[in-house]
C-alpha positions as CSV (number, residue, x, y, z in Angstrom):
1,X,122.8,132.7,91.9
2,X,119.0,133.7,92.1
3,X,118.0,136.1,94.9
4,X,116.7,134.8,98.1
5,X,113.1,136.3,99.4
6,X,112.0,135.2,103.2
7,X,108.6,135.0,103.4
8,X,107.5,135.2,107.2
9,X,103.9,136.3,108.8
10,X,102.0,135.2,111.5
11,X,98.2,134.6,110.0
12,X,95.3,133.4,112.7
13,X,92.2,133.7,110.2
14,X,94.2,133.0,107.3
15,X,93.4,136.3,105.8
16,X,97.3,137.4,106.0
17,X,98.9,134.3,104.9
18,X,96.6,134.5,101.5
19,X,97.9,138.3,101.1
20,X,101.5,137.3,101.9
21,X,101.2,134.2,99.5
22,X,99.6,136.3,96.8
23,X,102.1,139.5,96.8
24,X,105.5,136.5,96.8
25,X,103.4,134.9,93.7
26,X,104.6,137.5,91.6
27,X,108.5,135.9,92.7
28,X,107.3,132.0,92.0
29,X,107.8,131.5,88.2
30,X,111.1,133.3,88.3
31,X,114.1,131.2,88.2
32,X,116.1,134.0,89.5
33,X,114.6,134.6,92.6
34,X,114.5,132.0,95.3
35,X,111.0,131.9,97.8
36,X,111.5,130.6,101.3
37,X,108.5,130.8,103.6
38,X,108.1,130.8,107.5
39,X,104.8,131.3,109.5
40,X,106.0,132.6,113.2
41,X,104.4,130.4,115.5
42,X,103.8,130.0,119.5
43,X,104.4,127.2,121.3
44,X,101.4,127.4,123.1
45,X,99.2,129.2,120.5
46,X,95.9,131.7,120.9
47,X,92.9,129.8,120.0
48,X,90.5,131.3,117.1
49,X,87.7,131.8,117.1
50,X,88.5,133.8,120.5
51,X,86.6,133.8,123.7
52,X,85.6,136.8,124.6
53,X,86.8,136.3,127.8
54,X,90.2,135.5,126.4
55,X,90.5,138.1,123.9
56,X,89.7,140.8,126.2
57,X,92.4,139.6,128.7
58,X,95.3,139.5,126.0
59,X,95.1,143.2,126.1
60,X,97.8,144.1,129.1
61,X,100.0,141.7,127.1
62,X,99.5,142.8,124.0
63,X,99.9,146.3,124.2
64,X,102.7,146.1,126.5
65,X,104.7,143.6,124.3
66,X,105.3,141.0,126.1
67,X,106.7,138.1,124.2
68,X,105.8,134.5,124.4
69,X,108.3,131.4,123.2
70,X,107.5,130.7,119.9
71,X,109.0,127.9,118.0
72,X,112.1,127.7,115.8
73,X,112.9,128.4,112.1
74,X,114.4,125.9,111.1
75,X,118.5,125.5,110.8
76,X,118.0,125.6,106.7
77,X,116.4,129.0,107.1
78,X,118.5,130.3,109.2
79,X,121.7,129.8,107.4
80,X,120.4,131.5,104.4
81,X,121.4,135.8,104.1
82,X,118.3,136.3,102.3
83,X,118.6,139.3,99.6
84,X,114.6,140.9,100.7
85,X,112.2,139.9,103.7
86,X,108.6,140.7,102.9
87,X,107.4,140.7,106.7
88,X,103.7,140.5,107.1
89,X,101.6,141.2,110.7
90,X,98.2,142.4,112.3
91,X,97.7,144.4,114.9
92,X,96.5,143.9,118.7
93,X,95.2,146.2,120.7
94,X,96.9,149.5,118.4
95,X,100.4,146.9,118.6
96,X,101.8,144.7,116.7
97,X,100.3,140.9,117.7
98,X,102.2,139.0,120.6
99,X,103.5,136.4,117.9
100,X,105.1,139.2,116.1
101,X,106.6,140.7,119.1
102,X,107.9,137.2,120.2
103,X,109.8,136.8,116.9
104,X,111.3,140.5,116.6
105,X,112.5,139.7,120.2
106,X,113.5,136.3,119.7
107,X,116.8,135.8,119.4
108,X,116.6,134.3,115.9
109,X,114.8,138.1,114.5
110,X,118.2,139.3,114.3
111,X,120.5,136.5,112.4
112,X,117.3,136.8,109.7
113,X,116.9,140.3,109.3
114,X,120.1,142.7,110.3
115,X,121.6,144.5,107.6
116,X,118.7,143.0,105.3
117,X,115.9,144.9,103.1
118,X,112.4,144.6,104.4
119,X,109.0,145.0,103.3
120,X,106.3,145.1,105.8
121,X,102.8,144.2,104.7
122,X,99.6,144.6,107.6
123,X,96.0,143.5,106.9
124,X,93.7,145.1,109.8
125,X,91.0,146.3,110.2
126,X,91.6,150.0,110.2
127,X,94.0,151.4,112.8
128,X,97.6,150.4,111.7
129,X,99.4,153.5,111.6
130,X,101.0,154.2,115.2
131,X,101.7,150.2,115.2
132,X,103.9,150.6,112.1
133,X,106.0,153.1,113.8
134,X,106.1,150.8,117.1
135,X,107.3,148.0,114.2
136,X,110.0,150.5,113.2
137,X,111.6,150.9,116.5
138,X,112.4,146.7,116.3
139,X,113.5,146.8,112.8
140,X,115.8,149.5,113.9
141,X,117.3,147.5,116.8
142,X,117.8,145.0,114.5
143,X,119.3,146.8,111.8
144,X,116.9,145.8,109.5
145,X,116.6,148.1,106.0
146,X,112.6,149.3,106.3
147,X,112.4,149.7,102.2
148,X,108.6,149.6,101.8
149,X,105.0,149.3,103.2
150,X,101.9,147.6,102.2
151,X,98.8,148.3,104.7
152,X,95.7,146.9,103.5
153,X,92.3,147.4,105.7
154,X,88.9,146.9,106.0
155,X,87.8,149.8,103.8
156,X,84.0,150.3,105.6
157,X,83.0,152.8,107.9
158,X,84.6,152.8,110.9
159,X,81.6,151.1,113.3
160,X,80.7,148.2,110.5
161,X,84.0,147.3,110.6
162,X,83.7,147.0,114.5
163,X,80.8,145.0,114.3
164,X,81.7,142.4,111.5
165,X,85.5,142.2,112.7
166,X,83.9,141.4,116.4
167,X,81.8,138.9,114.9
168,X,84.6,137.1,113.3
169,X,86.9,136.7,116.0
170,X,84.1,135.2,118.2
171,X,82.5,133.3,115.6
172,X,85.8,132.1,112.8
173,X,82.9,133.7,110.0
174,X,84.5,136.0,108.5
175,X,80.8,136.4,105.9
176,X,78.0,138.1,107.5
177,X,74.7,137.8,107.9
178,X,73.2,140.3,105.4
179,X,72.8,143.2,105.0
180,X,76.6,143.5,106.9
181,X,79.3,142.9,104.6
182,X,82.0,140.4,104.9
183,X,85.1,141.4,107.5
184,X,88.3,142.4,106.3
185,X,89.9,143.0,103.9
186,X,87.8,142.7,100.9
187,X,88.5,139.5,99.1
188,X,88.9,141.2,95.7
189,X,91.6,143.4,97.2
190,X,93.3,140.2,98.5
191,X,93.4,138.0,95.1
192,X,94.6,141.7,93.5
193,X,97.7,142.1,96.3
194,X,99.9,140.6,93.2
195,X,100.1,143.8,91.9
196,X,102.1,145.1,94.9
197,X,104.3,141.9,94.0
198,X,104.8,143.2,90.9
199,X,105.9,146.7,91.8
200,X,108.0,145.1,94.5
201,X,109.7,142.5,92.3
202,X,111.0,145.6,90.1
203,X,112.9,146.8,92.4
204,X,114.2,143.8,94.0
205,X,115.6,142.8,90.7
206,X,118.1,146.0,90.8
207,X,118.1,145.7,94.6
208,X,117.6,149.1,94.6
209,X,114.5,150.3,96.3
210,X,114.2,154.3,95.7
211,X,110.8,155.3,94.8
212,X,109.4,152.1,95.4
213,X,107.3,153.3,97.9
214,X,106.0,155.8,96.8
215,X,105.0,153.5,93.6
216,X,103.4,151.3,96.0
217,X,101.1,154.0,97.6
218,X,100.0,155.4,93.9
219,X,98.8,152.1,92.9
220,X,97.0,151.4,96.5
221,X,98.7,149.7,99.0
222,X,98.6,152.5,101.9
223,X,95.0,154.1,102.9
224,X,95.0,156.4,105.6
225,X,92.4,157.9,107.3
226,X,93.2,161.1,108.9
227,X,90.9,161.1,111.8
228,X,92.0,157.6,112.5
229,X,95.6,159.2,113.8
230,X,94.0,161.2,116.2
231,X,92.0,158.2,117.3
232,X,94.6,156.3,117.8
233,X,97.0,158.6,119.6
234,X,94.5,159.1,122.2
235,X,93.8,155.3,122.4
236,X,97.5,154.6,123.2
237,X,97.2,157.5,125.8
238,X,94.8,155.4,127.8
239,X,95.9,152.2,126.9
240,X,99.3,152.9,128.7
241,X,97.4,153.7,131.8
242,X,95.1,150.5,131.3
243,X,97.8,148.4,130.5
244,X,100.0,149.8,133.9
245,X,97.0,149.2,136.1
246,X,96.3,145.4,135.0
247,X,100.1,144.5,134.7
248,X,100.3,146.2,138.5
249,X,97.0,144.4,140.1
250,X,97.3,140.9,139.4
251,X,94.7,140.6,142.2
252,X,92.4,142.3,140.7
253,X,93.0,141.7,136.8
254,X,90.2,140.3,136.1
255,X,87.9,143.3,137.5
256,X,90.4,145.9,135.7
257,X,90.1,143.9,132.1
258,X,86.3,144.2,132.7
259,X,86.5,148.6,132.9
260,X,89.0,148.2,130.6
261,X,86.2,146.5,128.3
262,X,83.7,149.0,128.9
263,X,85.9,152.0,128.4
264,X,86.6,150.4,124.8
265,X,83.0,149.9,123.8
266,X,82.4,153.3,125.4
267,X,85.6,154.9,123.1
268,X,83.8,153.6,120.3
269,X,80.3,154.0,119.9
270,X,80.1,157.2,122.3
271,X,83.7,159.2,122.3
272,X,84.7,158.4,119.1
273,X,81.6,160.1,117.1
274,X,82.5,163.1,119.2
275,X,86.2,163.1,118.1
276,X,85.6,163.1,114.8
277,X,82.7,165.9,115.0
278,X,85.7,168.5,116.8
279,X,88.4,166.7,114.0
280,X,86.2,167.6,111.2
281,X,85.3,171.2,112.7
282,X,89.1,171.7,113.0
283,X,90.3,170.5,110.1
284,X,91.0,173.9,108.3
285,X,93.1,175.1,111.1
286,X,95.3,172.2,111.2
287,X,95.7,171.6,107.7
288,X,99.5,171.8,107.2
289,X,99.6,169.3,110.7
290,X,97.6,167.0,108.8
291,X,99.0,166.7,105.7
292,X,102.8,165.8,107.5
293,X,100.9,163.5,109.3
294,X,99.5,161.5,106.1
295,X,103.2,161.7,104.5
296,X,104.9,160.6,107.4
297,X,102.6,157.3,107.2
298,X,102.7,157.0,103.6
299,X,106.2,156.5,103.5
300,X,109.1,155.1,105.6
């Protein structure tokens, strides 16, 4: 009997479901695996491109994981006991997306994924690494088997990613007018994710995933930046306190969203250069901190 592989992601640009297809293409000529696909999806769905209005105002949610109904796999996947799940999402507001969250706490996450090996793949734009270890605490619950990770970003600078990922979401463009580049993940690093397919396909053969991961992370498939970690810790600091505040004064959400707006843009074009001046100054002294941190997101 060939090997069953679940494909399942939730893609709004498109961007993810072209990585997902691309890494299970390495699975598709193979008579002895078996590719089944599912794309989570919401009822009642978020528009792209966004309002700004509206994407501003998905925050509270978002960050708080609050899930919406999405709609059902179907019976014929859900009777299968798949043998791998490569499990692809994007992050919200430092979180997994509100489709993700909806599926991991629907009660169908569990029949699919308990007791089964999974590899999660993210495309963002930069900040992914305190979301995967929100991910983990669901595919614990779940008793899923976390046996590798593929995080692919937008490898610019930190503020053109800001502006061209902005400009995307409001516009549905992800090129740019010149001289800013396209946002993303770069498209050559997309039609290239069939190497990770390959590495992963290895493994899945034997279904024995030791030193997978760290296979995956010499060939690419995990960049982290430092600096980024400390960014984001602080972020989810003040994002609990946003997220409390606007969750507590429905009366007043709509004022809240808007400070919570302004103490974003403020985060990143004025407290963020400062962060990383101190990080940088710092960096011998915390070294051997460092260094655990980059391992710990590098592997499982």
């Amino acid at each position: 009997m060939p090997k069953k592989i679940l494909v399942t992601y939730y893609s709004q640009t498109g961007q993810l479901e072209e990585i997902m297809k691309n890494i299970a293409g390495a699975f598709q000529n193979r008579s002895d695996f078996e590719i089944t696909y599912y794309e989570i999806k919401l009822k009642e769905d978020f528009e792209f491109p966004w309002k700004p209005e509206v994407f501003y105002d998905t925050f509270p949610e978002s960050y708080l994981q609050v899930p919406r109904e999405i709609i059902p796999p179907s019976e014929e996947i859900l009777n299968k006991k798949y043998d791998l799940i490569l499990f692809g999402y994007q992050v919200w507001f430092l979180t997994p997306s509100i489709p993700v969250i909806s599926f991991l706490k629907s009660e169908f996450a569990e029949r699919l994924m308990a007791n089964t090996p999974v590899v999660t793949v993210s495309a963002t734009r930069n900040m992914w690494m305190l979301s995967q270890d929100k991910l983990k605490v669901h595919l614990n619950r779940l008793q899923a088997q976390l046996v590798g990770n593929i995080a692919l970003v937008d490898r610019h600078d930190n503020y053109t990613s800001v502006i061209t990922i902005l400009n995307w979401m409001q516009t549905g463009n992800k090129e740019q007018k010149k001289p800013l580049p396209p946002a993303g993940v770069a498209q050559k690093e997309i039609d290239e994710a069939g190497k990770h397919g390959q590495i992963i396909m290895k493994y899945a053969e034997s279904g024995s995933y030791g030193g997978m991961q760290k296979e995956l992370v010499q060939n690419g498939a995990v960049e982290i930046r430092p600096f980024l970690i400390k960014v984001e810790t602080v972020g989810n600091k003040l994002f609990t306190v946003f997220s409390g505040i606007i969750s507590r004064k429905p009366q007043s959400r709509k004022f809240w969203v808007g400070v919570y707006k302004f103490y974003l843009m403020f985060a990143i074009w004025v407290v963020s250069p400062i962060v990383l001046f101190f990080y940088t100054l710092l960096t011998p002294f915390f070294y051997r901190k460092r260094k655990r941190q980059i391992e710990h997101f590098q592997g499982l």
